[in-house]
C-alpha positions as CSV (number, residue, x, y, z in Angstrom):
1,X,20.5,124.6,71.7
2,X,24.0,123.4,72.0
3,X,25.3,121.8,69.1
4,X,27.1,119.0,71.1
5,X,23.7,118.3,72.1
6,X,22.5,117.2,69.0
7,X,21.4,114.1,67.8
8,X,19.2,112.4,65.5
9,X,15.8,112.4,67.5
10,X,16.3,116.3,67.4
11,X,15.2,116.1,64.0
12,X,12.7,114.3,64.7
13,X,11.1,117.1,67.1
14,X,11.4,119.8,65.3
15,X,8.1,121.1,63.7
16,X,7.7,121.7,60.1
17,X,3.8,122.4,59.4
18,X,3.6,125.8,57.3
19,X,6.9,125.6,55.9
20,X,10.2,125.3,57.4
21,X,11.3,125.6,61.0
22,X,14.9,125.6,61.7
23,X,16.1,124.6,65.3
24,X,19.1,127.2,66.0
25,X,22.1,125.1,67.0
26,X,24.8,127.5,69.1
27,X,28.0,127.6,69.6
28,X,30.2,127.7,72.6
29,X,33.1,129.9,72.1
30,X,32.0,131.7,69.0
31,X,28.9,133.6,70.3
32,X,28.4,135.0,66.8
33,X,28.0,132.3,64.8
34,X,25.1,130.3,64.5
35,X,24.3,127.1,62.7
36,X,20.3,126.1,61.9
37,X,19.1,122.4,61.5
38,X,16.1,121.1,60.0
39,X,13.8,118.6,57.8
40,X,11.6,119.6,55.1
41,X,10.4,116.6,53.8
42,X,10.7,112.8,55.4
43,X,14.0,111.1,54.9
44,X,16.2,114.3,54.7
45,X,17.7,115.9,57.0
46,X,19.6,119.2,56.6
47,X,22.0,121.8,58.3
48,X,23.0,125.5,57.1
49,X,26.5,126.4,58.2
50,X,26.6,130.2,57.4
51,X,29.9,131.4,55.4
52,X,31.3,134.5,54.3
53,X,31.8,133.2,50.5
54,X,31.3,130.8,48.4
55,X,35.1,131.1,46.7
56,X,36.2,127.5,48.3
57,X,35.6,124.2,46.5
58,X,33.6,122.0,49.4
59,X,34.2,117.9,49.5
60,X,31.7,115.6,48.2
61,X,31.4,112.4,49.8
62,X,29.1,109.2,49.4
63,X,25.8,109.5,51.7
64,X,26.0,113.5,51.8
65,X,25.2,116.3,49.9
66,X,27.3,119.5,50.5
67,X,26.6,122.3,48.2
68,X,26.4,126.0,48.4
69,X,23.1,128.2,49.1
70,X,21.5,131.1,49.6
71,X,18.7,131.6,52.7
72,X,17.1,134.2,54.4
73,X,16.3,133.6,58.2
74,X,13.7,135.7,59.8
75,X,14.4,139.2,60.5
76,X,17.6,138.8,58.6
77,X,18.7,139.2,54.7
78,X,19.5,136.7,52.3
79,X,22.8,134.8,53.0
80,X,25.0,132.0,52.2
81,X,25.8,128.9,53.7
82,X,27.4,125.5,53.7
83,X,24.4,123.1,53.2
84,X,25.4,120.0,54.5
85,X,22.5,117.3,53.6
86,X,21.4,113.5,54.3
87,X,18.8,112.0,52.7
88,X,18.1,108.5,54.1
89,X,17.7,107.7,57.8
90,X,20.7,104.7,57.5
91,X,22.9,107.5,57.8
92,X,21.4,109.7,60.2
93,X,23.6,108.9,63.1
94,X,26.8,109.8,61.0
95,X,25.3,112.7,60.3
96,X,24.9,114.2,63.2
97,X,28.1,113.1,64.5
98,X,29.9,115.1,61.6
99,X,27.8,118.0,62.3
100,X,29.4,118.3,65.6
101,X,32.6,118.1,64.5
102,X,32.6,120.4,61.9
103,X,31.7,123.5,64.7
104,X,33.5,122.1,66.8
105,X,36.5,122.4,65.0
106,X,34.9,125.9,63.9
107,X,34.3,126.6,68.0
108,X,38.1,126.0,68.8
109,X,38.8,129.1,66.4
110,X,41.7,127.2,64.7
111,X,40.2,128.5,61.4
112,X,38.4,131.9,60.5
113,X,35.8,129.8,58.4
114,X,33.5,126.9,58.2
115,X,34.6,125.9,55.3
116,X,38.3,124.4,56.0
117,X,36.2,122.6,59.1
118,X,34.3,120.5,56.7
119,X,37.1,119.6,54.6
120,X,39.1,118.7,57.6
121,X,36.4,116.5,59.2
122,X,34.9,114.3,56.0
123,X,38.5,113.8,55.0
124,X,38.0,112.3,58.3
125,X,35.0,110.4,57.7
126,X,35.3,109.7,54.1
127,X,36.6,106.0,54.2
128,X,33.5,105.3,56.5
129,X,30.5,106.4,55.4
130,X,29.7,104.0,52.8
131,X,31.2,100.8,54.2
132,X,29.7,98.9,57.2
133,X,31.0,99.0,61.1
134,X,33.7,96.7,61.7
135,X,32.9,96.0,64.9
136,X,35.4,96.4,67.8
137,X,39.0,95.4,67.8
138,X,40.1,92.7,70.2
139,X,42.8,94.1,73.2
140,X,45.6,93.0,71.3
141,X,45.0,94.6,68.7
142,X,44.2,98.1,70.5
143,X,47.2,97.6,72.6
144,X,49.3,97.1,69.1
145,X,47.6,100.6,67.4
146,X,48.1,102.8,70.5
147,X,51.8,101.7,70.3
148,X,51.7,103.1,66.6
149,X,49.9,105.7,67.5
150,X,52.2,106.6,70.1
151,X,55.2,107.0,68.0
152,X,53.0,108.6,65.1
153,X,52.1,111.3,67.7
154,X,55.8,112.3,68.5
155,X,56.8,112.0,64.8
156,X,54.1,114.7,63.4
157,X,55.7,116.7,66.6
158,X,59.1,116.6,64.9
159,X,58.4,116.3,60.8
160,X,54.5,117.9,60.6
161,X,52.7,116.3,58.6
162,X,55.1,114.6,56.6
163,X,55.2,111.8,59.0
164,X,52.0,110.5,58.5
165,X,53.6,109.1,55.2
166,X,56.2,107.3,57.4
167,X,53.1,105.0,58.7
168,X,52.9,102.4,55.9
169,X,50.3,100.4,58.3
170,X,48.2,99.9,54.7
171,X,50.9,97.6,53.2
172,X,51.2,95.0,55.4
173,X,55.0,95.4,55.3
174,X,56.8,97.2,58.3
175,X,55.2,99.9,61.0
176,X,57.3,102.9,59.9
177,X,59.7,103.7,57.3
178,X,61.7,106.5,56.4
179,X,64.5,106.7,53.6
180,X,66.9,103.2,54.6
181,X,65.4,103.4,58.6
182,X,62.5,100.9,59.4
183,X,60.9,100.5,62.7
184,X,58.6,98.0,63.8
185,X,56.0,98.3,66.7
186,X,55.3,96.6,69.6
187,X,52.7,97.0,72.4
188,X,52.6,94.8,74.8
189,X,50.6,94.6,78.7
190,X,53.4,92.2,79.6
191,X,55.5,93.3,82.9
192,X,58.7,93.1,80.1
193,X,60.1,93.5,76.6
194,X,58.9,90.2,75.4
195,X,57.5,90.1,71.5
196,X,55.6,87.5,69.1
197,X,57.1,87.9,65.5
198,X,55.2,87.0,62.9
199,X,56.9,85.9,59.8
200,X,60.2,84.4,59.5
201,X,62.0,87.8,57.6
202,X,60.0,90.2,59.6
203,X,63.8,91.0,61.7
204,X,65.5,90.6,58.2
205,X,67.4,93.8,57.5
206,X,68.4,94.9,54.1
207,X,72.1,95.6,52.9
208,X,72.4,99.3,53.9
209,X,69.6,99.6,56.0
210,X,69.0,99.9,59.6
211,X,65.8,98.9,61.7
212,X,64.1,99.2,65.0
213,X,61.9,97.3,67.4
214,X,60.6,100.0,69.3
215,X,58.4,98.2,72.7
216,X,56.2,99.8,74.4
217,X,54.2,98.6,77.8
218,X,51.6,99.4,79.3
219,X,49.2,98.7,81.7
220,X,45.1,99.3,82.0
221,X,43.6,102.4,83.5
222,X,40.7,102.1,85.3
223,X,39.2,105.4,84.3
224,X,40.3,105.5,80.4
225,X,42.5,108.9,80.9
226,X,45.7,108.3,80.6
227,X,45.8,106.5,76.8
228,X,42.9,105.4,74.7
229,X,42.6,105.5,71.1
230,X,39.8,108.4,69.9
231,X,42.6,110.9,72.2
232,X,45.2,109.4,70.4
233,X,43.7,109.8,67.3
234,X,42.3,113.2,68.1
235,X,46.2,114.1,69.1
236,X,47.5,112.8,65.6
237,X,44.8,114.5,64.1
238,X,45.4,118.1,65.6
239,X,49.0,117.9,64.4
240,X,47.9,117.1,60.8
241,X,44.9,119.8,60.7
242,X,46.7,121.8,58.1
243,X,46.8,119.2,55.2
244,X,42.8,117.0,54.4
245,X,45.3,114.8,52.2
246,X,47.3,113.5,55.0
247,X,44.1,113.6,57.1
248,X,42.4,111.3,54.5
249,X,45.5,109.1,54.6
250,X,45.5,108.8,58.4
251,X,42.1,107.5,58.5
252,X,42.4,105.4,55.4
253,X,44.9,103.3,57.6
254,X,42.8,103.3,60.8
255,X,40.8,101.9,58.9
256,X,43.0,99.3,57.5
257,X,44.0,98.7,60.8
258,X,40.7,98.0,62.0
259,X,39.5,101.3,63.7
260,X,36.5,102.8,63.3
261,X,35.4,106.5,64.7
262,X,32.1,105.2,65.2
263,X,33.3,103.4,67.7
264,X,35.0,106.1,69.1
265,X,32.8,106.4,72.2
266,X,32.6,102.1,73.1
267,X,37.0,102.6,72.7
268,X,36.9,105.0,75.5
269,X,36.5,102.5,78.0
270,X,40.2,100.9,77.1
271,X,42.3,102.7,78.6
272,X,45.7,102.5,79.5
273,X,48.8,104.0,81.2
274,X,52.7,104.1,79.9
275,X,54.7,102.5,81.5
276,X,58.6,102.7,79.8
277,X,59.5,101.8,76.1
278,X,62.6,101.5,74.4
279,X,64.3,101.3,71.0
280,X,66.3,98.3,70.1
281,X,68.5,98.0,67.3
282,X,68.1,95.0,64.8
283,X,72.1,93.8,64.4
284,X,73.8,90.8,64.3
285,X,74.0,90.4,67.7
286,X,69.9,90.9,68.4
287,X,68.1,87.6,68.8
288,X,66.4,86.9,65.5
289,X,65.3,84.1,63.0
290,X,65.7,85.1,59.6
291,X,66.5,83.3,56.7
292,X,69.8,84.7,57.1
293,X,70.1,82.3,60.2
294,X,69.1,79.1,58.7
295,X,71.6,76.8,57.3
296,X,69.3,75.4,54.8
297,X,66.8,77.1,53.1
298,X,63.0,76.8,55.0
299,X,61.1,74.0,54.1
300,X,58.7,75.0,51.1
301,X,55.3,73.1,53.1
302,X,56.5,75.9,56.3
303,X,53.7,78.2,55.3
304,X,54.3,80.2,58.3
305,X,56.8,81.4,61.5
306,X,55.8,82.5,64.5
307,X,58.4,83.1,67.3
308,X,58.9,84.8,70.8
309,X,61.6,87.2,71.7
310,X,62.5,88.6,75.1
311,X,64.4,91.4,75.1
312,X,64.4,92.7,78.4
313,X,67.9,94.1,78.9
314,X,69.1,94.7,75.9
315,X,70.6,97.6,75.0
316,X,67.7,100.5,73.8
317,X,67.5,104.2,73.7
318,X,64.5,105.1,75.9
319,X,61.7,106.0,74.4
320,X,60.7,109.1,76.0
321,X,63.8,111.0,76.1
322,X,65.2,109.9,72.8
323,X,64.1,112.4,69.8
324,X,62.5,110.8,67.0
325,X,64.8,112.6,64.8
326,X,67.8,110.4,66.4
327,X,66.3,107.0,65.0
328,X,64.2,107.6,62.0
């Protein structure tokens, strides 16, 4: 069968009176590889990846077992392969979604073996397996990450993947930094450059520093194509392929950022077109509260600041044409 046709009641359907019986899973492109799925006992569930050796360390992660091993399929000598194993039924869907893209990274022929296809793809799924869904993010909050996405994707264009460590979306502090350059993020579906900023020093700018607003808007898409976050993803993804460590890193933050690849299918249905975007420089003549800007020093009970800024026509570098390279 196809391996992007499989899914967890395949298991169920496959016979395994008088020993084991493996249901052959296919590739697309690579006609001469072959992967083989089964279960030999209830509760696990197993597939054999064959490799040419076994000099590789593989990943572990919680929820899987992936281990070396040696099997003979009929008509055909002993061999090794990848075992990739799950043993209770709570993480059966998972399973079968990694399975799937481990050959398909395998059927794209980026890589001569299996085994730098399972490294990149749990480094995908690592953060998770063994936590719960988190449930959809609101549109705000979709719009916000496909802004940061966005710029991520056209950074690892220009820097690799050093830039996924310019995406510091796991402390809280600003979108991007690099060296003394900071840029904050914003999407927005409004019809102009108009922002919320949250916190009263979230515009302050350090002594010797310089920093951004990049805004980006956009609008729905009926049909999804144009921007929705598992391509964006997938995009960022591609461009860090080489390197599980920044791969891990990427989806560590997703995560922190509420994303969740389970989800990846129920995200397909926001989708959205670009419309224009700009870069605005944070000086003193940008409209701003800070505590720079305050005469007296903000009340100590003022737990919080939330303001608006509209910055249409303002001076910006357009997004599109403007090299990464030339802000950050």
């Amino acid at each position: 069968m196809d391996y992007r046709e499989l899914k967890p009641e395949v298991f169920r359907g496959i016979p395994s009176i008088g020993g084991i019986s493996a249901r052959v899973l296919e590739y697309v492109n690579r006609t001469d590889l072959k992967a083989f799925v089964f279960s030999d006992r209830p509760g696990t569930y197993t597939c054999l990846l064959p490799v040419e050796d076994t000099l590789r360390e593989l990943p572990a992660v919680t929820g899987l077992d992936i281990r070396y091993g040696q099997f003979r399929m009929e008509g055909r000598e002993m061999e090794w392969h990848v075992q990739v194993e799950c043993r209770t039924d709570a993480y059966l869907a998972n399973f079968t979604g990694i399975i799937r893209e481990i050959m398909s990274e395998m059927d794209r022929g980026r890589e001569a073996s299996i085994v730098p296809c399972v490294h990149l793809v749990i480094a995908k799924w690592r953060h998770f397996l063994s936590e719960p869904a988190i449930g959809l993010m609101s549109e705000e909050e979709i719009v916000g990450l496909l802004a940061e996405l966005m710029l991520l994707r056209r950074l690892i264009v220009s820097y690799g993947s050093p830039a996924e460590g310019f995406w510091i979306a796991d402390r809280g502090e600003e979108d991007f930094v690099r060296e003394d350059v900071a840029i904050e993020v914003k999407g927005s579906l409004k019809e102009r450059h108009m922002h919320v900023i949250n916190g009263i020093d979230q515009l302050n700018v350090p002594d010797g520093s310089a920093k951004y607003v990049l805004s980006l808007l956009l609008v729905k898409s009926e049909d999804g194509a144009e921007l929705n976050l598992p391509s964006l993803v997938e995009e960022c993804l591609e461009g860090l392929s080489d390197n599980p460590v920044a791969v891990d890193a990427l989806f560590r933050k997703l995560r922190t950022r509420g994303y969740d690849p389970r989800d990846s299918e129920a995200y397909l249905g926001y989708g959205y077109m670009f419309v224009r975007g700009g870069y605005f420089r944070v000086d003193d003549s940008f409209p701003k509260l800070t505590t720079r800007e305050l005469r007296y020093p903000l009340n100590s009970r003022i737990s919080r600041v939330r303001y608006t800024v509209d910055m249409e026509g303002l001076p910006s570098m357009d997004f599109e044409t403007t090299e990464p390279g030339e802000i950050i």
